[in-house]
N, C-alpha and C positions, 0 to 999 in steps of 0.2 A: 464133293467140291461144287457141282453143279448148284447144289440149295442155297451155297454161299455167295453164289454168283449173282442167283436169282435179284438179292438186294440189295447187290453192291451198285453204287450210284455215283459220279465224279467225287463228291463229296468223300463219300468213306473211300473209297480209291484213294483222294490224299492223304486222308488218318491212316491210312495204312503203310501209305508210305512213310511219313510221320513215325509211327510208332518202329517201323524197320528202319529208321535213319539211330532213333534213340534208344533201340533195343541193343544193339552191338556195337559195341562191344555192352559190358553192364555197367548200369552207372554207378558213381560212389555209394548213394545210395541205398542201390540194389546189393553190392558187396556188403557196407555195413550189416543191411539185415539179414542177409545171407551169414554174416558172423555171428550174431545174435541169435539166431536160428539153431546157430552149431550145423549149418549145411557145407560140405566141403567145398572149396572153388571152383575145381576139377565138375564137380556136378551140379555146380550154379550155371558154369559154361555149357556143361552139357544140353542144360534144357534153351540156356537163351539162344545157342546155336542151332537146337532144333525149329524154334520158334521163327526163329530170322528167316531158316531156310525154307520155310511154311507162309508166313507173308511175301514174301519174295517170289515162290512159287505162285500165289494168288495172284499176284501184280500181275506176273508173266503170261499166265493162264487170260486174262482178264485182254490183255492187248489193246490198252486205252491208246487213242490216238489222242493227245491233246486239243487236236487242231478240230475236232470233229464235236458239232454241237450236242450230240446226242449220240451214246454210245450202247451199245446191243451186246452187254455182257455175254450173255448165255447162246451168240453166234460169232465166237471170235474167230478173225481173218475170213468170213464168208464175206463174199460181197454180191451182188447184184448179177 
């Protein structure tokens, strides 16, 4: 987790939020090919709810303060 920290930067911080606003539920999309696949729904859920709870986890881990110009990933909530 730390190596992922190392280059997360405000920038990917919101792609990540991003992509965890539009991972979950799965989009039509992702259902479609998931049917095309012949992959069950039951285990198309399965992985995008692991996935969610994996960015989510980074977010959390990560403890961006918006308001803060410059943010020190790989020391979250230490301060001075």
């Amino acid at each position: 987790m730390i190596e992922m920290m190392e280059g997360l930067t405000k920038s990917r911080y919101k792609a990540l939020e991003t992509v965890a606003e539009h991972l979950s539920p799965p989009s039509r999309e992702m259902r479609l090919e998931a049917i095309i696949k012949d992959i069950p729904e039951e285990d198309l859920r399965w992985v995008v709810d692991k996935l969610h709870y994996f960015i989510l986890k980074i977010l959390e881990d990560a403890e961006l303060d918006p308001a803060e110009e410059d943010c020190d990933f790989l020391s979250p909530g230490l301060t001075d």
